[in-house]
C-alpha positions in Angstrom: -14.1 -71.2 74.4 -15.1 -67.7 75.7 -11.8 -65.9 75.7 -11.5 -67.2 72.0 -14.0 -64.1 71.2 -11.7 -62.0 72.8 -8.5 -63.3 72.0 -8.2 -63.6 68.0 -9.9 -60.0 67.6 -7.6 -58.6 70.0 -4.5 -60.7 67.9 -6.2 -59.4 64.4 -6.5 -56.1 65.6 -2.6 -55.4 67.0 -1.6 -57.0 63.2 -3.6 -53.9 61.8 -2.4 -51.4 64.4 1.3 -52.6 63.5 0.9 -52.7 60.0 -0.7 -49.2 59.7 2.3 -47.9 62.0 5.1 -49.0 59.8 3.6 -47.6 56.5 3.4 -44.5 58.4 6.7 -44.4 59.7 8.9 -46.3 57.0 6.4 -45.2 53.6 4.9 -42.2 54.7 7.8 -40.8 56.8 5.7 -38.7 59.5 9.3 -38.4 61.3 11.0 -36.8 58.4 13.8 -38.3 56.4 14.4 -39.5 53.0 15.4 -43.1 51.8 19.0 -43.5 50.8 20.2 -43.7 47.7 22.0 -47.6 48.2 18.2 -48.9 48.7 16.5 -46.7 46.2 18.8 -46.8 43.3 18.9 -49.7 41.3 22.5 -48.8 39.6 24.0 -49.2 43.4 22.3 -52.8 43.4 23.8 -53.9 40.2 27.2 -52.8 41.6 26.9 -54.4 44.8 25.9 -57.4 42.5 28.6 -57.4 40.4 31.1 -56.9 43.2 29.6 -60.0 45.2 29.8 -61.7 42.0 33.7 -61.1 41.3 34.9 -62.4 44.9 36.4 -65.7 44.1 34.6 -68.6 45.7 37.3 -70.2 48.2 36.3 -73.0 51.2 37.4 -75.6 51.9 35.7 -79.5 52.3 31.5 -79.3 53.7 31.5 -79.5 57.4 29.4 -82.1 58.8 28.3 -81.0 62.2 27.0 -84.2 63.4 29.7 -87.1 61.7 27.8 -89.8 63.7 24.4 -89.0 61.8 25.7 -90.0 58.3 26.8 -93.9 59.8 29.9 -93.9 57.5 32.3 -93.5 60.0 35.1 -96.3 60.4 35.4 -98.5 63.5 38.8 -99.2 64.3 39.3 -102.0 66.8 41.3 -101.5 70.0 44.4 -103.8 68.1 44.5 -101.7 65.1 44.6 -98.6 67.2 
């Protein structure tokens, strides 16, 4: 029970330090940089929409990964085989 006093700050406390870090870096951009314009504009996300959208849906039957798992599987006997 007495590394719990040091274990959970220590876990709380490398949340903040990474949390601070990546508003710095990706918000604040200390580094320099700019965001591009296919995340920031909201135009390029409707087209990318619209163009997802339009793609005709084509597949074929589900795939069932594990056939044995639904128990509707036909047992042929040796005679039939």
């Amino acid at each position: 029970m007495g590394r719990t006093k040091y274990i959970i700050p220590a876990v709380l406390g490398s949340f903040a330090i990474a949390y601070v870090s990546d508003v710095l870096v990706a918000d604040k951009k200390i580094f320099g940089g700019t965001t591009p314009k296919t995340v920031s504009s909201q135009e390029w996300w409707d087209e990318t929409d619209k163009k997802f959208q339009a793609w005709p849906r084509t597949a074929g039957p589900p795939v069932v990964v594990n056939p044995i798992s639904r128990q509707n599987f036909i047992v042929k006997s040796k005679t039939e085989a």
